[in-house]
C-alpha positions in Angstrom: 54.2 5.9 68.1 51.1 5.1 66.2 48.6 8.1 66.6 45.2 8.4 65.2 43.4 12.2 64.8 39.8 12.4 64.2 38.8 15.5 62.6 34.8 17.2 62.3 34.4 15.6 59.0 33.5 19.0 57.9 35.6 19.8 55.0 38.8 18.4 53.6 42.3 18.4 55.8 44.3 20.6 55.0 41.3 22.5 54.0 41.5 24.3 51.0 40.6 28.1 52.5 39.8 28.6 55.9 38.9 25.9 58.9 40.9 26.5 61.9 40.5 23.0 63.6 41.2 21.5 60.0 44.6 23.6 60.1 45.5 22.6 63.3 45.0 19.2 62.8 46.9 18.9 59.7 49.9 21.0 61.6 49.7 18.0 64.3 50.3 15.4 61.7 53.2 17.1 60.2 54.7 18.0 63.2 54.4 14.7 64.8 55.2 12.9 61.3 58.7 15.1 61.5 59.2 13.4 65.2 59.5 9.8 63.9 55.5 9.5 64.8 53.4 7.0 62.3 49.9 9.6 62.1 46.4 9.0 60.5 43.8 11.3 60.1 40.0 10.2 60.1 37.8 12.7 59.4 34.1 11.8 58.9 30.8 12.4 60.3 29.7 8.6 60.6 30.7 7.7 64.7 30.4 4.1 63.0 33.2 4.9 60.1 35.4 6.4 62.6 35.1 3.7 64.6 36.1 1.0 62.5 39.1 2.7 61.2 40.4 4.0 64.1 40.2 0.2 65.6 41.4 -1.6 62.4 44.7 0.9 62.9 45.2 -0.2 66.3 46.7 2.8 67.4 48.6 3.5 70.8 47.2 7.0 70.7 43.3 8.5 69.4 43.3 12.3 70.0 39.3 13.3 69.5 39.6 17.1 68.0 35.9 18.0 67.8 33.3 18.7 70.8 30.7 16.1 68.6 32.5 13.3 68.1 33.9 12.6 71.8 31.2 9.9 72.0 33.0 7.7 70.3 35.5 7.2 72.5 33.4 4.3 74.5 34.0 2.3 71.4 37.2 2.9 70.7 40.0 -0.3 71.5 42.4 1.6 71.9 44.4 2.2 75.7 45.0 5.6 75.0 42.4 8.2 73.9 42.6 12.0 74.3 39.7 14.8 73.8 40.3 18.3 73.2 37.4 21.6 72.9 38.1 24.2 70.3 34.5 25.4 71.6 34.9 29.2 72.2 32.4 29.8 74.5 33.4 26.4 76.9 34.2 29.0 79.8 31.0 31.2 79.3 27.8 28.6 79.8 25.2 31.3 79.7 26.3 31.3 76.3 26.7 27.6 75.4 24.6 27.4 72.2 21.5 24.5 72.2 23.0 21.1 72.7 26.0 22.2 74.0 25.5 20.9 77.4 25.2 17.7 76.4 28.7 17.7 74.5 30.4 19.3 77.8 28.7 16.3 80.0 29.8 13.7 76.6 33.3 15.1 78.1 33.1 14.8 81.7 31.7 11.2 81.5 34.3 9.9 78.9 36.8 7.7 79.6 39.5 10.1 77.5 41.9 12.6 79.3 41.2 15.9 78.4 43.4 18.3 77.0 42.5 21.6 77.3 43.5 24.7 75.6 43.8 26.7 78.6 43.6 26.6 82.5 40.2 28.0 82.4 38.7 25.4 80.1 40.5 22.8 82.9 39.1 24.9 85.8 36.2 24.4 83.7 36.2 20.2 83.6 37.9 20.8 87.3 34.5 21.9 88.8 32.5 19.3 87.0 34.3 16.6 89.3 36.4 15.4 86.3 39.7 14.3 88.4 43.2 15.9 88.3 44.4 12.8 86.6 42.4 13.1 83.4 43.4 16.8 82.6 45.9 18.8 81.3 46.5 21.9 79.3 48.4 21.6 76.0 47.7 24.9 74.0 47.7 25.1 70.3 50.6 25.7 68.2 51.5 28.1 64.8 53.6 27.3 61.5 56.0 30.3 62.3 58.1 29.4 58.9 54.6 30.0 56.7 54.1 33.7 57.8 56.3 36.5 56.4 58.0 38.8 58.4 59.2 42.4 58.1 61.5 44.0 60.6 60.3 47.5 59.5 56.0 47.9 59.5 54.9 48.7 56.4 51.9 50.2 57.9 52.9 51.8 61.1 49.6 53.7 61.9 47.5 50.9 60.9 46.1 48.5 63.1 44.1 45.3 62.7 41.1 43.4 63.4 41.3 39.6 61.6 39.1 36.8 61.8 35.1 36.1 60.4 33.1 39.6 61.2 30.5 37.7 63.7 29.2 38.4 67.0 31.6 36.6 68.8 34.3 38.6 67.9 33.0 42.1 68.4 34.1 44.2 65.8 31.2 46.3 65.3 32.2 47.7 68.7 35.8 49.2 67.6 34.4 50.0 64.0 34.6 53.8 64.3 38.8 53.8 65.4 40.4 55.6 62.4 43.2 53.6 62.8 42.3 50.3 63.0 41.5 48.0 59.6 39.3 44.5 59.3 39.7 41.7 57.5 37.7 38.9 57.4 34.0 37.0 56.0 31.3 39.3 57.0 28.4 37.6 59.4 27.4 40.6 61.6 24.7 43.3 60.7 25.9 45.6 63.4 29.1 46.6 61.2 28.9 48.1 58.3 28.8 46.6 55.2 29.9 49.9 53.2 32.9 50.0 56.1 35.3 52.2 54.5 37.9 50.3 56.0 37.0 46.5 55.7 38.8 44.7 53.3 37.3 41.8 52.9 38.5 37.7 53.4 42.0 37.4 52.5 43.2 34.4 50.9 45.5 32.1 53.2 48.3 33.0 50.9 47.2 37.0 51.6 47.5 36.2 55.1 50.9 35.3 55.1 52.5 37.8 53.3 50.2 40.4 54.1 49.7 40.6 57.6 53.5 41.7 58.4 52.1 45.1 56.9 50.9 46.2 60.3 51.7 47.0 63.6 49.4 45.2 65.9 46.5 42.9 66.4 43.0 43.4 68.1 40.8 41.0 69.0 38.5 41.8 71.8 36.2 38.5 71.6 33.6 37.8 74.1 34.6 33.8 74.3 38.0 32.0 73.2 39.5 28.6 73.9 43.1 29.4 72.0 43.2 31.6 69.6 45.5 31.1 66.5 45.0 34.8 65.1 47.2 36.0 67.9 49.8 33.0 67.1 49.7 34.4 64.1 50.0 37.8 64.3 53.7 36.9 66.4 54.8 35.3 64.4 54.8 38.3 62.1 56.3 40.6 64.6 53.0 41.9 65.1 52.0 43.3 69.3 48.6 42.2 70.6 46.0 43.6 72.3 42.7 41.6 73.5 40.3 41.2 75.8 40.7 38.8 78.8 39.2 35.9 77.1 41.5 36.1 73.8 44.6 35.9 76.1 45.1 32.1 76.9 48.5 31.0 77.3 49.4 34.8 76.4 52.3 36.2 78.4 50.8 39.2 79.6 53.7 40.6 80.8 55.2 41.5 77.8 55.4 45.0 76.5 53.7 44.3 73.2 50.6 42.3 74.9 48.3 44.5 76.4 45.0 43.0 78.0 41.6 45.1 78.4 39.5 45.2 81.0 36.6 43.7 81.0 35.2 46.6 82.7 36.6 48.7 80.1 34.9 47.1 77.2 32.5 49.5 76.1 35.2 52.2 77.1 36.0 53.3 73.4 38.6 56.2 74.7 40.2 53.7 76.6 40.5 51.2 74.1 41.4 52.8 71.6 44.7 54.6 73.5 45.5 51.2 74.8 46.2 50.9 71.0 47.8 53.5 69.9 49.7 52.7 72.8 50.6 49.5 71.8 51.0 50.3 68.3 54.1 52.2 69.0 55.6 50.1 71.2 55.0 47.6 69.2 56.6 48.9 65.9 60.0 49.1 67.6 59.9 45.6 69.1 59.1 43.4 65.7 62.2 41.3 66.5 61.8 40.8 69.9 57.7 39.8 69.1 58.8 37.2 66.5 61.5 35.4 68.2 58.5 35.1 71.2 56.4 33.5 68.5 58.9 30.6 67.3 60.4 30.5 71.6 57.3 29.4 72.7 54.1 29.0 70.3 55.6 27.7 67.4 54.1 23.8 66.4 58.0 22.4 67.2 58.4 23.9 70.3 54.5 22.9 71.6 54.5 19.5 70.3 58.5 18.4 71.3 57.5 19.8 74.8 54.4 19.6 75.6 52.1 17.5 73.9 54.6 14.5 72.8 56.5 14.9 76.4 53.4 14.9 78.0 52.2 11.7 75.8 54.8 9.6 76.6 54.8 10.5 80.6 50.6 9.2 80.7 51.3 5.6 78.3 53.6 4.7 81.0 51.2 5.1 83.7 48.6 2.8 82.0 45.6 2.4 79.9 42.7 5.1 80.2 40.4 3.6 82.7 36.3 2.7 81.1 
């Protein structure tokens, strides 16, 4: 199958450092590309550029990976054309940012099938009349072989916050938990800057061999389509714990994924024996957590099952309709 991706046009793919959807994106071609799948990427700005090449590819598939660009799709040839929203806050509308309404309606009123990164971004789509037909939920997927993995914690009473320090993401919230530790750009003047405990960005190469160190993951975000952090914290035998809207396509009922509350959110006590908590179970389960990670989140398993299976079930059913 001949499958176009067109990225934000943002940076390069793969990106150099970090850019999630740029990962992502480059993990779909290689995946796909290992399945027998002929793949381009187009990644530019110019709705004009992308249009031409994607059309002078004649592709059977055009997978749209960024909220802006899903205008395009109205002049795109092609039968088949899919849109996905990495937007964090697409569940949350009273905090879409400006414009942002427009790019949910560019969605609705498309001619693409959406595929969402959760059920509550379809329940989303659902209840803005887009039909059954047009949506499904493929989740993102995680390069399990990249990340290194110890079966004994290095760090046993150390947990960890990772990702950019921004308001999103809430970190200035758990910042006086003596046994939690953050890594990550800083962008949010309600944590310290002096934090005795932040470490700074890591390099992608720090990542993964470093984060194996410690025993669990936190990320208690106020917004989330599908977080990779937590993919990637699996996959190094690390537990989870996060709030309600980090735990897409999460099994929750797992003993090394623990869910707050959103009621218990500014319940520091709380939280922060939920991960202790989950810290020790965690540290005797490394095994168990890892094989979860390559079962059922890792890039093979999502794309062979899901997203390629699910592919191949629509094209038979016909062209997307204008």
């Amino acid at each position: 199958m001949k499958i176009v991706i067109i990225g934000p046009g943002e940076m390069r793919i793969p990106p150099k450092s970090w850019g999630a959807v740029e990962i992502l994106i480059d993990d779909y071609r290689k995946t796909l590309q290992k399945l027998g799948n002929e793949v381009y990427i187009v990644n530019s700005k110019d709705p004009n550029i992308m249009a031409f090449v994607c059309n002078s590819i004649k592709p059977d598939v055009v997978h749209i990976q960024y909220d802006n660009h899903v205008g395009i799709a109205k002049y795109l040839d092609c039968d088949f054309i899919i849109a996905t929203s990495h937007y964090g806050y697409l569940e949350h509308p009273q905090k879409w940012s400006s414009g942002y309404s427009d790019i949910f309606w560019g969605f609705v009123n498309s001619k693409a099938k959406i595929f969402c990164l959760s059920k509550g971004i379809k329940d989303m789509y659902k209840k803005a009349g887009v039909p059954d037909e047009r949506l499904f939920v493929v989740p993102n997927g995680v390069r399990t072989d990249l990340f290194s993995f110890k079966s004994t914690c290095k760090f046993p009473d150390r947990s960890l916050c990772l990702g950019k320090i921004d308001f999103r993401k809430r970190q200035h919230i758990l910042q006086d938990i003596k046994s939690l530790w953050f890594v990550g750009n800083y962008e949010d003047n309600r944590f310290r800057k002096n934090h005795e405990r932040w470490l700074g960005p890591w390099k992608k190469t720090e990542l993964y061999e470093n984060l194996t160190d410690y025993s669990n993951l936190v990320l208690l975000s106020d917004g989330e389509a599908h977080p990779l952090v937590c993919m990637e914290a699996l996959s190094s035998g690390l537990g989870l714990v996060v709030s309600e809207a980090a735990s897409a396509n999460l099994d929750t009922t797992r003993d090394f994924i623990d869910v707050i509350p959103n009621e218990q959110m500014n319940n520091l006590d709380y939280i922060e024996k939920i991960i202790e908590t989950n810290r020790k179970k965690s540290n005797s389960l490394r095994e168990e957590i890892r094989k979860y990670a390559i079962e059922f989140h890792d890039w093979n398993f999502v794309i062979k099952n899901k997203y390629m299976n699910l592919i191949e079930n629509l094209t038979k059913e016909g062209p997307c309709l204008t």
